[in-house]
N, C-alpha and C positions, 0 to 999 in steps of 0.2 A: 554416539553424538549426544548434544544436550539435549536435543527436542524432550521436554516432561510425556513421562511414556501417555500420560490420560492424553495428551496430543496426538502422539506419533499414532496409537491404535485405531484413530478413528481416520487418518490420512492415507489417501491414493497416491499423492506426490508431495514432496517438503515444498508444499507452495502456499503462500499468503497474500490472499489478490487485497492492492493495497485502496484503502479508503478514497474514493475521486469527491473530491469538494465539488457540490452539485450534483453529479452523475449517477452515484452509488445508491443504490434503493432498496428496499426490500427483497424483488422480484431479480436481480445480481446476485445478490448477498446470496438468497435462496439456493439459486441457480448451482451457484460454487460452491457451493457446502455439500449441496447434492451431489457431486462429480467429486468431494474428495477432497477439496481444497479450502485452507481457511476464507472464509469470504468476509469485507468488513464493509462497513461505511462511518462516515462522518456523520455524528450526533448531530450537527447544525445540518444538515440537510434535511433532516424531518422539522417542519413547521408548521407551524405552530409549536410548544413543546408536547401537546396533547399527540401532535401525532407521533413523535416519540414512542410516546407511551406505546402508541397503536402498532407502530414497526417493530417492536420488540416483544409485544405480544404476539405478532403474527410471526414474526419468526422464528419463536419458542413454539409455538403451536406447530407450523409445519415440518421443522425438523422434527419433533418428538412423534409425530405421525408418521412421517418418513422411515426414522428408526424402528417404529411399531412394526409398519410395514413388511419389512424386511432389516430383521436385527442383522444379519450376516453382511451388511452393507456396510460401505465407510462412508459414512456422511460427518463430514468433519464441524467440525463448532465454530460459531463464528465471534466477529471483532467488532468493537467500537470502538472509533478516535476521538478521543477527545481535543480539543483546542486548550491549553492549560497554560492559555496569556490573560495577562490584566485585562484586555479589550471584550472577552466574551465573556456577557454579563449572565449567562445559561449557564455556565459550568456548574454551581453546585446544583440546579435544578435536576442537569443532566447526570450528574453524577448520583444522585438519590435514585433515577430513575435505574441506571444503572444495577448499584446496590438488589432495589425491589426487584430485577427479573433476572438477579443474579447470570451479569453479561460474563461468559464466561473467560473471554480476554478481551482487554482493554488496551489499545494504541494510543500515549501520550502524546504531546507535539508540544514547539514552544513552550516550553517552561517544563521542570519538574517537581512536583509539589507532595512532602512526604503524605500529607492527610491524604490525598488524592488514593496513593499506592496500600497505604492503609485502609482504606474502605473497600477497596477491590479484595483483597488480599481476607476479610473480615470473611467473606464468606466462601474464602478458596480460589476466587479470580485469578489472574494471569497479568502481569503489566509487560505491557514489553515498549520500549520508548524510543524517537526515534532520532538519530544523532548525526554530523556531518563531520566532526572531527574526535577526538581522543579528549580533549578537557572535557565535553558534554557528555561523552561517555563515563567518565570519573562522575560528576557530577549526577547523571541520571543514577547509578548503581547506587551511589551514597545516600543517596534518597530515596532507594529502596526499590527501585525498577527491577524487575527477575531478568530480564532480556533488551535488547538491543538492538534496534535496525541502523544497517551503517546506509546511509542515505548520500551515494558514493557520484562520483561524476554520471552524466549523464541522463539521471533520473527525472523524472516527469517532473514539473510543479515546483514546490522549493526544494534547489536540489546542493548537494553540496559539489564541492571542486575536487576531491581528492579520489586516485584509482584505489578503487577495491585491493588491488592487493596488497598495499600501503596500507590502508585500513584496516582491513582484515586483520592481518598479521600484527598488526598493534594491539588491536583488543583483543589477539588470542594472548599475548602476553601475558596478564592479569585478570581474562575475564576467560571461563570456561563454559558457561548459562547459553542460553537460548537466545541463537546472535542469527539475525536474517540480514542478506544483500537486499539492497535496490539500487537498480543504477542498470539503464538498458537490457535488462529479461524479456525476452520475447518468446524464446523457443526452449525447447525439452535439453537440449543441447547443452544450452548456458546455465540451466536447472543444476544439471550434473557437474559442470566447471565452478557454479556457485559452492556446492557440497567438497569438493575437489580442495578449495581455494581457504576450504575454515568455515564456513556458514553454515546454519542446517536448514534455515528457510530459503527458496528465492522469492522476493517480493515485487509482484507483478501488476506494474499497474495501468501503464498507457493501451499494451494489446486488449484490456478487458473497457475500454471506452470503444473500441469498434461492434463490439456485440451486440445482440438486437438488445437484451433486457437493460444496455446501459441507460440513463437518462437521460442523452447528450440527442441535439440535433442531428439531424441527418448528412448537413452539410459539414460536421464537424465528424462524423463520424470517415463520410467517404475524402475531409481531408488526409487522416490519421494513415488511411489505405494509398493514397495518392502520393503523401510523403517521404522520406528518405531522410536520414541524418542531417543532411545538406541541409535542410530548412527548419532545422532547429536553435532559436536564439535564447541564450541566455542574458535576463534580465532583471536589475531591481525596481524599474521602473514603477510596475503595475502594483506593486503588496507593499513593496518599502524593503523585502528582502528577495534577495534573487533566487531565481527560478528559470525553466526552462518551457519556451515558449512554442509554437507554430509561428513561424516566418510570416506565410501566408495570411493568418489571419489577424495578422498586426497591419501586413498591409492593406489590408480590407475595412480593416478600422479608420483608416485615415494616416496611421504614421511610415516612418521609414524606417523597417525592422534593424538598417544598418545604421541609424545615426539616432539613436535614443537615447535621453537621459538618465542620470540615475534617480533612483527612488530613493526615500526619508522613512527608513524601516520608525520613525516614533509616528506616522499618521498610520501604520497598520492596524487596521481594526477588523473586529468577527462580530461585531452588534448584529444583532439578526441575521447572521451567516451571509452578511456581506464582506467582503474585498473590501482593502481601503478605496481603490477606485472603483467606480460604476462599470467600466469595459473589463477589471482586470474576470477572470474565468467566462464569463459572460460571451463578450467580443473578443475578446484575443483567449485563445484556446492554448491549455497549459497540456506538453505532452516530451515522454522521453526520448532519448537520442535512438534505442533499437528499434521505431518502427519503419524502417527496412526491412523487417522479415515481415508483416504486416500485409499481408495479399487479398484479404477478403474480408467483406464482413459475415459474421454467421452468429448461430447462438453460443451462448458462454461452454453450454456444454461440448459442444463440439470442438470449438478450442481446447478446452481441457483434455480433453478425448487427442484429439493434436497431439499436446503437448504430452500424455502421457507413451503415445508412439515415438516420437521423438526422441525422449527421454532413455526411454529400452534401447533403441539402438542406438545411439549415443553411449549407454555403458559396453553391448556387447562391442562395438567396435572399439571402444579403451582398452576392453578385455584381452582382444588382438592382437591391441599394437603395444601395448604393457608387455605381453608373452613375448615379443622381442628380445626384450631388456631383463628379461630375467635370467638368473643366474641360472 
């Protein structure tokens, strides 16, 4: 597969828990790295930019301790996302900060920008970017991205329209690098269907906002568990681009999740790691279409720990039913 092997040897599962605007912290990020898994967060969540600084010092600090610990462990390295639109006036802040604590992989979004890929890249970094269709795929690599998240139907947050296998299969065409799914991953299951399907990541984002280390309410957390497919709306209303919403906590907000407007993606902004609107992440809760597999909350690790049960028997029983079919 493409995974860069400095990746693959420090990984329990080809999982990349993906950046939650607002949610993601330190004490997640940690969490998942410890159990094997890339763990990231969004740069604009630490604020002030001084705490920045502070979250990626403690989280250099405690993985490198971790590994001390017990070198024979896979503690995997983690991510930062950046925002790389005209609206977020922190970017090259964030990006120096970046540079200095040499982040070891960096998550693009909105826009790709060669300087951006070249200053990671300066001291060995990792870009991987993330895309909803095949132009912004062309477009991300030409500008120098190593990798690729296809950012497929049903995904949390801004999500795109098109099935993974559609996708997939297009950028295996012309692109053979470091290609991660998202789009409804919950379970160990879908990990191996992701791998199956052309990927070498699955990128998991909605089941890691139920965990205790998320930094998501509690009432958002036991909607996430309460939920089902059914009560997820897609919307441009709240950002200005569309995304995938909680039903519930639209209608909680005051609107009617079935008669919404659309949104004006040119008022999208990230000034001080706000939404263009005040409710959008806030009050109406951003989450993907798989939490139906979603039954409890618990700690990160334990999910992980899940997922990598899961995961095993989901291949030996491929293993089985493949022996069928063989000649």
């Amino acid at each position: 597969m493409a995974i860069p092997a400095s990746l693959a040897n420090q990984l329990s599962l080809p999982v990349i828990g993906s950046p939650l605007f607002i949610i993601s912290n330190p004490d997640l990020v940690i969490a998942q790295c410890k159990a094997g898994i890339i763990g990231s967060f969004p740069s604009l969540n630490a604020r002030p930019i001084e705490q920045f600084d502070e979250w990626l010092t403690r989280i250099n600090e405690e993985l490198a301790a971790a590994r001390a610990a017990d070198p024979k462990a896979k503690i995997a390295p983690y991510a930062v996302n950046l925002i790389v639109h005209k609206s977020n006036n922190r970017i090259e802040e964030d990006l120096a900060l970046c540079v200095k604590h040499k982040v070891p992989v960096v998550i693009t979004s909105l826009g790709a920008r060669p300087e951006v890929n070249d200053a990671i890249h300066s001291y060995g970094g990792i870009v991987l970017h993330d895309i909803i269709n095949i132009v912004f795929a062309h477009k991300a690599l030409e500008k120098g991205a190593d990798g690729l998240i296809a950012v497929c139907a049903g995904a949390g947050g801004h999500a795109g329209v098109l099935s993974p296998f559609a996708l997939i299969s297009e950028i295996r065409e012309f692109f053979d690098g470091p290609l991660a799914l998202s789009g409804s991953i919950s379970t160990g299951r879908q990990i191996l269907a992701a791998q199956a399907m052309g990927a070498d990541f699955a990128y998991i984002g909605t089941a890691f906002i139920a965990t205790d280390e998320a930094r998501a309410l509690d009432a958002y957390k036991d909607m996430i568990v309460a939920s089902a497919s059914k009560d997820i709306v897609y919307s441009s209303l709240f950002t200005g681009v569309h995304g995938n919403y909680l039903a519930p906590s639209i209608a909680k907000a005051g609107m009617d999740p079935n008669n919404l407007p659309e949104g004006d993606k040119a008022t999208m902004s990230f000034q001080s790691a706000e939404g263009s609107k005040a409710k959008a992440w806030k009050d109406v809760w951003g989450s993907g279409q798989g939490i139906g597999a979603i039954k409890s909350r618990m700690p990160a690790a334990q999910y992980i720990a899940q997922l990598k049960r899961e995961y095993e028997e989901a291949k030996a029983k491929l293993a089985v039913s493949a022996a069928a079919y063989a000649d």
